[in-house]
ChimeraX commands (.cxc) that place a marker at each C-alpha (Angstrom):
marker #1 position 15.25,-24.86,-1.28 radius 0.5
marker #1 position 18.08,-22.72,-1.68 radius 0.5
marker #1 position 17.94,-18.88,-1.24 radius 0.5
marker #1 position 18.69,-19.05,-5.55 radius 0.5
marker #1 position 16.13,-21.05,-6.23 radius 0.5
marker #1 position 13.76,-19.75,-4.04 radius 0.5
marker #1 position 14.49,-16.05,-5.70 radius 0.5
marker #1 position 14.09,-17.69,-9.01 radius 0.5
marker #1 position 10.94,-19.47,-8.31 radius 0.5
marker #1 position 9.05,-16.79,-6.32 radius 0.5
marker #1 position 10.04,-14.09,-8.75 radius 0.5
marker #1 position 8.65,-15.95,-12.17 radius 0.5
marker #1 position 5.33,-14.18,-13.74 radius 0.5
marker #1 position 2.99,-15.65,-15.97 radius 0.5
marker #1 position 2.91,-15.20,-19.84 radius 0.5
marker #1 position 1.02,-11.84,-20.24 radius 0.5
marker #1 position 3.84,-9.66,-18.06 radius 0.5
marker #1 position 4.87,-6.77,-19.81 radius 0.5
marker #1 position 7.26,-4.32,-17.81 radius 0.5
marker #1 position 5.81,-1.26,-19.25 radius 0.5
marker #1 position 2.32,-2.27,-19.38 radius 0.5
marker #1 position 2.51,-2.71,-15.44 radius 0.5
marker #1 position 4.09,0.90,-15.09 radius 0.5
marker #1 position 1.34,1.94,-17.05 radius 0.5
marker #1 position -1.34,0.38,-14.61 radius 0.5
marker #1 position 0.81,1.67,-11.36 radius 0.5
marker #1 position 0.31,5.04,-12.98 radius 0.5
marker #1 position -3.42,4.56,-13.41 radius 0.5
marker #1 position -3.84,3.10,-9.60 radius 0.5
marker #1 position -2.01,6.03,-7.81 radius 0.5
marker #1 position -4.12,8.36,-10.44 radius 0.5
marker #1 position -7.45,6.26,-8.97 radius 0.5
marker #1 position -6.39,6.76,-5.58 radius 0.5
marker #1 position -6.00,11.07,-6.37 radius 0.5
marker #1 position -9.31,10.76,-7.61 radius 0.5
marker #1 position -11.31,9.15,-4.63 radius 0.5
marker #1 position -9.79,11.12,-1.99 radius 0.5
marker #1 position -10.86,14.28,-4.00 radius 0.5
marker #1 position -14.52,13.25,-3.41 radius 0.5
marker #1 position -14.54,12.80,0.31 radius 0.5
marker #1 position -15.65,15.59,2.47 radius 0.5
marker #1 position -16.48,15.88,6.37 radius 0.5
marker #1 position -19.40,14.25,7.40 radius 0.5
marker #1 position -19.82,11.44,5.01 radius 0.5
marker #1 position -20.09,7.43,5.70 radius 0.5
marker #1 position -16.72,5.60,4.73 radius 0.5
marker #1 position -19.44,3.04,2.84 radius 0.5
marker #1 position -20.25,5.80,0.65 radius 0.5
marker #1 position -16.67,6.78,-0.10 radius 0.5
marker #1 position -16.18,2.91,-1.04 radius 0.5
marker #1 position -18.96,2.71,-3.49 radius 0.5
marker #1 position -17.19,6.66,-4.74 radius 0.5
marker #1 position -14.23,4.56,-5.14 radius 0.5
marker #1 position -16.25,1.74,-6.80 radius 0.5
marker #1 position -17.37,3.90,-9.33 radius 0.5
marker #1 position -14.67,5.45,-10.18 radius 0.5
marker #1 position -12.78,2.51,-10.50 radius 0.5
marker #1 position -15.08,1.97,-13.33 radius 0.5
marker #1 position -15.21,4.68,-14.95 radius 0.5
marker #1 position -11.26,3.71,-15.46 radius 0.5
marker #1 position -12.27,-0.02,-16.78 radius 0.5
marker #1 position -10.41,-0.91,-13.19 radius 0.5
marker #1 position -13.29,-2.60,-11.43 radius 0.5
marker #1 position -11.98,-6.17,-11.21 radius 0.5
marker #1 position -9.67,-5.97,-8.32 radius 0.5
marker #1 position -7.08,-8.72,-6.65 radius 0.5
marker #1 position -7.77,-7.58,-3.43 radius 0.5
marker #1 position -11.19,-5.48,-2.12 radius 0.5
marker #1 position -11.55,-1.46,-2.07 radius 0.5
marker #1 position -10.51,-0.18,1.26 radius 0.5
marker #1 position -11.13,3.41,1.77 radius 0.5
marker #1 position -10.51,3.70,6.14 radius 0.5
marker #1 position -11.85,6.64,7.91 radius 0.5
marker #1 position -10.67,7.69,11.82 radius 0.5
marker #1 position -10.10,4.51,13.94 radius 0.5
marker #1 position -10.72,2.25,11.05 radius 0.5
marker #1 position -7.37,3.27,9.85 radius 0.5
marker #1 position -5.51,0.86,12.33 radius 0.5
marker #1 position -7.47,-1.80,11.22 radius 0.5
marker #1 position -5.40,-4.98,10.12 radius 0.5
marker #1 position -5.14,-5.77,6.05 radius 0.5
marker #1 position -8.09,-8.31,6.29 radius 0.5
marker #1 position -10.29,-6.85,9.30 radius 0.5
marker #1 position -13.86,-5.17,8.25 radius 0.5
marker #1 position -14.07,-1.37,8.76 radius 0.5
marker #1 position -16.57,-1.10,12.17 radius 0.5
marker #1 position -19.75,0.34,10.24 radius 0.5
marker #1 position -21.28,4.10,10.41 radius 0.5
marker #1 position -17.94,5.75,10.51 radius 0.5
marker #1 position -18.30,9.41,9.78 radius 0.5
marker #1 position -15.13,11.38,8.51 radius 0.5
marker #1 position -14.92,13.99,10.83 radius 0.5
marker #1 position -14.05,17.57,10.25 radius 0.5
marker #1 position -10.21,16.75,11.57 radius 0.5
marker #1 position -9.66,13.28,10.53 radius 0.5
marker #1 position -7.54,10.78,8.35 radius 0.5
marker #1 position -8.21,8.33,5.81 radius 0.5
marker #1 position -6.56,5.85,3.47 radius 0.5
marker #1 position -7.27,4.91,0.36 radius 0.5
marker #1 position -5.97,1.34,-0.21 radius 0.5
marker #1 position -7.35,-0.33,-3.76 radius 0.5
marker #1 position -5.75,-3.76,-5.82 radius 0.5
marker #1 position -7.14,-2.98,-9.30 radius 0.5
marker #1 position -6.39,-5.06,-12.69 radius 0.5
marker #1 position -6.42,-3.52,-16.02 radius 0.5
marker #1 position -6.89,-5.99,-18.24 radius 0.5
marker #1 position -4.18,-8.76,-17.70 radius 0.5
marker #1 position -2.11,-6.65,-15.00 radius 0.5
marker #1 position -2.49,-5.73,-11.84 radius 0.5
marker #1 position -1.79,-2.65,-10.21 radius 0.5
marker #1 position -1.24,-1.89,-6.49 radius 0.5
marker #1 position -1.68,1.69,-4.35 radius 0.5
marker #1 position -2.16,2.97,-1.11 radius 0.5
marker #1 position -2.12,6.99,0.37 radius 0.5
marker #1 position -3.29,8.47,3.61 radius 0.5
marker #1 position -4.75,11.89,3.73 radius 0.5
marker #1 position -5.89,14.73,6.21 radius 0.5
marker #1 position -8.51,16.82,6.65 radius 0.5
marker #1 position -8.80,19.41,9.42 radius 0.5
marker #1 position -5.57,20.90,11.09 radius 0.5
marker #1 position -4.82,18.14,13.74 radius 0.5
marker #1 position -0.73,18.45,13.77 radius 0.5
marker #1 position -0.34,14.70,15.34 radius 0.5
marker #1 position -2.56,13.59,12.01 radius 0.5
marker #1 position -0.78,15.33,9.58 radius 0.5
marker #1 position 2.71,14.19,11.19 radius 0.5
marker #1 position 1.32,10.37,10.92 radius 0.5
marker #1 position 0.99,10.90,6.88 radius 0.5
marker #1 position 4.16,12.56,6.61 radius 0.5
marker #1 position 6.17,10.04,8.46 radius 0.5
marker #1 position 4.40,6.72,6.76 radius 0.5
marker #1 position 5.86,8.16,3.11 radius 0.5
marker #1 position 8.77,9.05,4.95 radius 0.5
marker #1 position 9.13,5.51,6.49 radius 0.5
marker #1 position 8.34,3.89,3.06 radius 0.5
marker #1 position 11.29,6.30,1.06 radius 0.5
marker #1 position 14.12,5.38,4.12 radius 0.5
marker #1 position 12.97,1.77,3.92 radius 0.5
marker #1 position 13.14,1.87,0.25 radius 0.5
marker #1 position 16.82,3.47,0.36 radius 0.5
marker #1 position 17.90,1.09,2.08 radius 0.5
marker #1 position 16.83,-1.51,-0.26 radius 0.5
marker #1 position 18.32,0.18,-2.75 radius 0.5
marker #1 position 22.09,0.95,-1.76 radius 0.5
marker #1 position 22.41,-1.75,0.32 radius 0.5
marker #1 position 20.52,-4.59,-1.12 radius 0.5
marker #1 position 18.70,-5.73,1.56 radius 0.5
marker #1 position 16.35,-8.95,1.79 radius 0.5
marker #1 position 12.73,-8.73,2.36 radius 0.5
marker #1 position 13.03,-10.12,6.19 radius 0.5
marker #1 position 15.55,-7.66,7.29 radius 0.5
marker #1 position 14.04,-4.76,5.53 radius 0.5
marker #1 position 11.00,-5.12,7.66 radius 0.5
marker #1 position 12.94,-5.46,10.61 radius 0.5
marker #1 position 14.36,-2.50,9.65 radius 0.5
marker #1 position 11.03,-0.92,9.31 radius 0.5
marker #1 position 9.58,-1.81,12.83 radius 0.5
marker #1 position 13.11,0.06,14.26 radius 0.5
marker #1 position 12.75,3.21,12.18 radius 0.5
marker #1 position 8.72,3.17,12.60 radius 0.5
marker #1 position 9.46,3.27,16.91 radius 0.5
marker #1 position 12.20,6.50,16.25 radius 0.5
marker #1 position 9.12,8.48,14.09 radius 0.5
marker #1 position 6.99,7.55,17.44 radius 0.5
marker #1 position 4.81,5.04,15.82 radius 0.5
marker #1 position 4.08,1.19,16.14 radius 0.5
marker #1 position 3.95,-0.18,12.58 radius 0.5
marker #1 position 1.44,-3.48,11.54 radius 0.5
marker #1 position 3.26,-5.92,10.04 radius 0.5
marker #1 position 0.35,-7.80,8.48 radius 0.5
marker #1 position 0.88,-5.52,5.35 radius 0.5
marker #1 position 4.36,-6.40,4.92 radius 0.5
marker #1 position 4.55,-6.23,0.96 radius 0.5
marker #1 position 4.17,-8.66,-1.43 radius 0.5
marker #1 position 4.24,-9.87,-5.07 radius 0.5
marker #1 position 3.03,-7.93,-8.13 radius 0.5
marker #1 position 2.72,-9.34,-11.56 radius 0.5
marker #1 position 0.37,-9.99,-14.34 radius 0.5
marker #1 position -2.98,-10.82,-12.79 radius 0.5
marker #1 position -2.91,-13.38,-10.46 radius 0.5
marker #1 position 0.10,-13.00,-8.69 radius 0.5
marker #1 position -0.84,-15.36,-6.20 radius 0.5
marker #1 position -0.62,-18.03,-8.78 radius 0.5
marker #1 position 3.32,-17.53,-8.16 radius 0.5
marker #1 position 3.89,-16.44,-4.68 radius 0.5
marker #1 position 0.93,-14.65,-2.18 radius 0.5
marker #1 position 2.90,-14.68,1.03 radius 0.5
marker #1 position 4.56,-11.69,2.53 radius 0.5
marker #1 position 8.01,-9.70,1.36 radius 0.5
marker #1 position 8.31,-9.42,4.96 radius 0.5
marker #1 position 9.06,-13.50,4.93 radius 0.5
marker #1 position 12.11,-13.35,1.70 radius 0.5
marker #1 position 15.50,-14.16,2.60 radius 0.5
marker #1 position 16.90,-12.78,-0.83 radius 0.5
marker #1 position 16.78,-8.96,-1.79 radius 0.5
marker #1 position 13.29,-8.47,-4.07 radius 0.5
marker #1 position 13.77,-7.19,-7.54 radius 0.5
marker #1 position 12.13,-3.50,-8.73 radius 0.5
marker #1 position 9.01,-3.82,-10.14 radius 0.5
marker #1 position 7.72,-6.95,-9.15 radius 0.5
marker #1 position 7.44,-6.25,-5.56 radius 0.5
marker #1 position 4.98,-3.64,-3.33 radius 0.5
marker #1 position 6.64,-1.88,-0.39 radius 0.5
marker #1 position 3.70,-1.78,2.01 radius 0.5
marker #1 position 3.76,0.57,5.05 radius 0.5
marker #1 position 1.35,1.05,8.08 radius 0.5
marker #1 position 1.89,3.12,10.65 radius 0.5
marker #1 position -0.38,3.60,14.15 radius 0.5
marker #1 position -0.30,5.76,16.94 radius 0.5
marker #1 position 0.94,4.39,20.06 radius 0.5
marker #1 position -1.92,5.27,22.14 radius 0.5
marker #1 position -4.26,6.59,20.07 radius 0.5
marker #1 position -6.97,5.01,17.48 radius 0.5
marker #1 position -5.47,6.45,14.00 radius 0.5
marker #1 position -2.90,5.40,12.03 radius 0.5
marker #1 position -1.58,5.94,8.27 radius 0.5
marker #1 position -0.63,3.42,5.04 radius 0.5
marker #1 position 1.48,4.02,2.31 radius 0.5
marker #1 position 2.74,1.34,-0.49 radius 0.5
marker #1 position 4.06,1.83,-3.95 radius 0.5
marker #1 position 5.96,-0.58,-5.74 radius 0.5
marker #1 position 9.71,-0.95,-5.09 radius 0.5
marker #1 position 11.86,0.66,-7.66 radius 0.5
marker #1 position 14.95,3.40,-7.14 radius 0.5
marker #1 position 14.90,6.75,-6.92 radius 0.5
marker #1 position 13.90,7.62,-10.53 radius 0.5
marker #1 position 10.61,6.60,-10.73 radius 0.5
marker #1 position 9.94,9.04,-7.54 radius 0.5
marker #1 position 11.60,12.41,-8.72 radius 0.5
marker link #1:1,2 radius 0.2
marker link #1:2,3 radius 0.2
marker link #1:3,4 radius 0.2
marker link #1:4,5 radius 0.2
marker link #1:5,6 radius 0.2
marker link #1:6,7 radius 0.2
marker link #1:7,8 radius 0.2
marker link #1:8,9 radius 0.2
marker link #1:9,10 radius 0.2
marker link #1:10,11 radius 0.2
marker link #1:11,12 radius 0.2
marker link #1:12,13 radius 0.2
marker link #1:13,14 radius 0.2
marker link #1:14,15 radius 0.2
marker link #1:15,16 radius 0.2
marker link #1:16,17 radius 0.2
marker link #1:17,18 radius 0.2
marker link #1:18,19 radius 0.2
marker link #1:19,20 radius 0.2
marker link #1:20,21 radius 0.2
marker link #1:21,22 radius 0.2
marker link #1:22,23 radius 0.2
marker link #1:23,24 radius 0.2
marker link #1:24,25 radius 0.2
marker link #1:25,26 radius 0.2
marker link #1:26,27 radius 0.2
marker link #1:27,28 radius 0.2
marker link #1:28,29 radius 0.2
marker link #1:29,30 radius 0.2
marker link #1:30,31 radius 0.2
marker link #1:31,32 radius 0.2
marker link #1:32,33 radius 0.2
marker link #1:33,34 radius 0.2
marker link #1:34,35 radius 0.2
marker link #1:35,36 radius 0.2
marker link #1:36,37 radius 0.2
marker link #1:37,38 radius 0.2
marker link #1:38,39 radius 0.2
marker link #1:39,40 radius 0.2
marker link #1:40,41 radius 0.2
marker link #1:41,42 radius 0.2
marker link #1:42,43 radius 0.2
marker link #1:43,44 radius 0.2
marker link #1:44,45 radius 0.2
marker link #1:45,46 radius 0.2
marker link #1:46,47 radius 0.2
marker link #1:47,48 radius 0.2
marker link #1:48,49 radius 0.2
marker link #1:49,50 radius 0.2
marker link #1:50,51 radius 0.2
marker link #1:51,52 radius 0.2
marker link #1:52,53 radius 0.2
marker link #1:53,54 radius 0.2
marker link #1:54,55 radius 0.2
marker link #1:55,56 radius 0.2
marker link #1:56,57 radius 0.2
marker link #1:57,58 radius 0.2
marker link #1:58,59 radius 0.2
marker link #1:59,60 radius 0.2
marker link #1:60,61 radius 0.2
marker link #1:61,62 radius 0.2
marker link #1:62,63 radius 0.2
marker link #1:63,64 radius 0.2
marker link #1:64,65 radius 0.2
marker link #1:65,66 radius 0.2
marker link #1:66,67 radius 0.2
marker link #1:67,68 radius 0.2
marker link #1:68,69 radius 0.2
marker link #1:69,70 radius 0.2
marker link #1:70,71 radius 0.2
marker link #1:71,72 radius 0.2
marker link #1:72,73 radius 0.2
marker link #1:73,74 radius 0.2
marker link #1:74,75 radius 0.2
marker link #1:75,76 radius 0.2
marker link #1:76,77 radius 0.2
marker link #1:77,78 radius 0.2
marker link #1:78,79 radius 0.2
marker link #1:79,80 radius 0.2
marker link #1:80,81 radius 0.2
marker link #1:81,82 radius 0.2
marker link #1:82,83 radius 0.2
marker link #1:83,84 radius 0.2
marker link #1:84,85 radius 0.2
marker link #1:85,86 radius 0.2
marker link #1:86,87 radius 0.2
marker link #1:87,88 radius 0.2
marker link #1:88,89 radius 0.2
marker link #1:89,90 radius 0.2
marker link #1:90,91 radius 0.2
marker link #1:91,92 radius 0.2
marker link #1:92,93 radius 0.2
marker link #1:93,94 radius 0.2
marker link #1:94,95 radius 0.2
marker link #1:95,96 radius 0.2
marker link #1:96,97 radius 0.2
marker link #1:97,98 radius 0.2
marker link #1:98,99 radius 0.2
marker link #1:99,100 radius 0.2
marker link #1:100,101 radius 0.2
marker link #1:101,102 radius 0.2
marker link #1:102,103 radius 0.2
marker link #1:103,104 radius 0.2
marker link #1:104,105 radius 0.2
marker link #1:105,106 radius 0.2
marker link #1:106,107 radius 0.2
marker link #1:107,108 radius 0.2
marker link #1:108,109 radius 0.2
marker link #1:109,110 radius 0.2
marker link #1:110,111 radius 0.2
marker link #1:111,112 radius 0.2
marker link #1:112,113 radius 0.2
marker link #1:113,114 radius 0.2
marker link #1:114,115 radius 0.2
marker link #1:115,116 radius 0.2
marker link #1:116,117 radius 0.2
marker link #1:117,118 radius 0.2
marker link #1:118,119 radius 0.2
marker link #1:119,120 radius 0.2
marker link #1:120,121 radius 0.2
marker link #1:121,122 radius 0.2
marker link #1:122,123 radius 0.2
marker link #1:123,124 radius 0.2
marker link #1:124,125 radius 0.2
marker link #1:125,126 radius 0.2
marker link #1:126,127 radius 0.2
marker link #1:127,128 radius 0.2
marker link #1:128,129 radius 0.2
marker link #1:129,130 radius 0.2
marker link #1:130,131 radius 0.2
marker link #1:131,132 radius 0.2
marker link #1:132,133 radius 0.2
marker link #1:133,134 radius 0.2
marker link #1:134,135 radius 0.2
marker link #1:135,136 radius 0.2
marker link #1:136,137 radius 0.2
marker link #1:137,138 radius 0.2
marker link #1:138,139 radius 0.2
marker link #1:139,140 radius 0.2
marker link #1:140,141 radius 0.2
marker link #1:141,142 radius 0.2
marker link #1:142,143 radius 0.2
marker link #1:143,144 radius 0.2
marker link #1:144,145 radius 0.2
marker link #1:145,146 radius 0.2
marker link #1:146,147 radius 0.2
marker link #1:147,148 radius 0.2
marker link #1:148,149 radius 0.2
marker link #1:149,150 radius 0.2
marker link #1:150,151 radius 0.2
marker link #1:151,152 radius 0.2
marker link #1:152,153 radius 0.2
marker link #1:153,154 radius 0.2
marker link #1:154,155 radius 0.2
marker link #1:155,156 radius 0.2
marker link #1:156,157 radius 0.2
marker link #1:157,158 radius 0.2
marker link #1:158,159 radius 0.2
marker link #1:159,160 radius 0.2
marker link #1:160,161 radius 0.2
marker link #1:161,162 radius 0.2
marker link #1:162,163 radius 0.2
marker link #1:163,164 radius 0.2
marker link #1:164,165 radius 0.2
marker link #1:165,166 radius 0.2
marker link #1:166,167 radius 0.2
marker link #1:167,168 radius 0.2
marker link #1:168,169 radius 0.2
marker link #1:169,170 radius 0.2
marker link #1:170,171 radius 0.2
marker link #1:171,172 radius 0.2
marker link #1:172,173 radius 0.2
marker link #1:173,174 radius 0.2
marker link #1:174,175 radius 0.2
marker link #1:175,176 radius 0.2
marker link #1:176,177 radius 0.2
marker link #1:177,178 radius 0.2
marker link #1:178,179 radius 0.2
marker link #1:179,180 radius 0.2
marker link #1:180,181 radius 0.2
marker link #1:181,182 radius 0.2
marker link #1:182,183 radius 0.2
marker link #1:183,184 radius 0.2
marker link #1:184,185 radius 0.2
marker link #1:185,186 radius 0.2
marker link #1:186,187 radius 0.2
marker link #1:187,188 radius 0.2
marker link #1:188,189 radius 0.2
marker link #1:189,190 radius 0.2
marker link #1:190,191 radius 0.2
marker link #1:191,192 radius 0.2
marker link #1:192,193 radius 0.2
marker link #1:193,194 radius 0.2
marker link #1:194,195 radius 0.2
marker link #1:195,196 radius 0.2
marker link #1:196,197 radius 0.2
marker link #1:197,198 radius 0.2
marker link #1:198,199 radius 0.2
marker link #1:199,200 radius 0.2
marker link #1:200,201 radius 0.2
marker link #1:201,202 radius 0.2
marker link #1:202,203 radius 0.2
marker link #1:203,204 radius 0.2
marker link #1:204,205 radius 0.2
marker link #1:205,206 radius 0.2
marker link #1:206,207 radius 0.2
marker link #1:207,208 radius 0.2
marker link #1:208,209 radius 0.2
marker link #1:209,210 radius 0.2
marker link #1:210,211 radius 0.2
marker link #1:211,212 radius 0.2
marker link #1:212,213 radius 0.2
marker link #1:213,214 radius 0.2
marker link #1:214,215 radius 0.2
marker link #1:215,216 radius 0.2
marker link #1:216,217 radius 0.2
marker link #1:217,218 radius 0.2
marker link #1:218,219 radius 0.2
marker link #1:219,220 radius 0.2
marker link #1:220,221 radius 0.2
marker link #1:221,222 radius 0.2
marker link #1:222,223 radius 0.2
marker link #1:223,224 radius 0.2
marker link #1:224,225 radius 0.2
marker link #1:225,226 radius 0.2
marker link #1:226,227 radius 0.2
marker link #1:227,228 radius 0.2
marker link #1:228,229 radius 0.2
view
């Protein structure tokens, strides 16, 4: 398959996709995502942030999700994409966590992930700066230079080891469209050989400590620099 066709082919999205509808829903998710971290405080069980997140999924008609609710607390947060959360985790009163949630609204599908701190450990805080850091440079570089999935990943792993971290490439991005997307393409950005269009692709970042059990994740969907001023 040539690199044309396989752009053409992986990039196709079924008959309900409507540009501003799915702007709309990204909107909504990263809203979502705002609202669960709001409700979880020291000392409660990550399964009790995940039903939080549940319901307030909800409340927003955004139950039906593409991919489950992941809300990671302390050493769950270097978990891999499809790895259960070890159970009885406790946020602590200096900790991190991750929301990470897949929701459709009606026909389209939305995408969001953001890592938050509680407590005043420096090395935590840095690791949430750096993985929205790591996502914008990435991003950039998509941008001006027009760089294929494969190589912007490789990219990412480079610039991920000069912040000090070690960054998972099982969440590697991927394809977002109307709902499913996996009915066109469910594989990895990270695996492209042609530079992904804006807005039907999620730049997915995950960052860990090199030694120790915490990391950070941060995805949005890949578009320029206006739709982040």
């Amino acid at each position: 398959m040539s690199v044309a066709l396989e752009k053409t082919e992986l990039e196709k999205n079924g008959p309900a996709f409507v540009q501003e509808q799915m702007l709309m829903v990204r909107g909504m998710t990263r809203g979502v995502i705002r609202d669960i971290a709001a409700r979880c405080k020291p000392g409660m069980l990550e399964e009790e942030a995940i039903e939080i997140a549940k319901e307030i999924l909800a409340e927003k008609k955004m139950l039906r999700s593409w991919h489950d609710v992941h809300v990671r607390f302390g050493a769950n947060t270097i978990k891999t994409f499809g790895a259960p959360s070890e159970p009885g985790v406790r946020l602590a009163e200096n900790d991190i966590m991750f929301v990470d949630i897949g929701p459709v609204y009606d026909k389209w599908e939305g995408d969001g992930g953001e890592t938050f701190v509680f407590g005043s450990d420096a090395d935590m805080r840095r690791c949430a700066d750096d993985v929205v850091k790591l996502f914008h440079i990435v991003r950039k570089k998509w941008e001006l230079e027009k760089t294929n999935g494969k190589e912007l990943y490789e990219f990412a792993v480079l610039e991920a080891r000069k912040m000090g971290w070690e960054l998972n490439l099982d969440l590697s991005g991927h394809r977002l469209s109307d709902f499913p997307h996996a009915a066109v393409y469910d594989g990895p950005m990270a695996d492209v050989t042609f530079c992904p269009s804006p807005l039907l692709w999620v730049l997915e970042m995950h960052i860990r400590h090199p030694t120790k059990p915490y990391g950070a994740f941060f995805e949005d969907m890949l578009l320029d620099d206006s739709y982040f001023a």
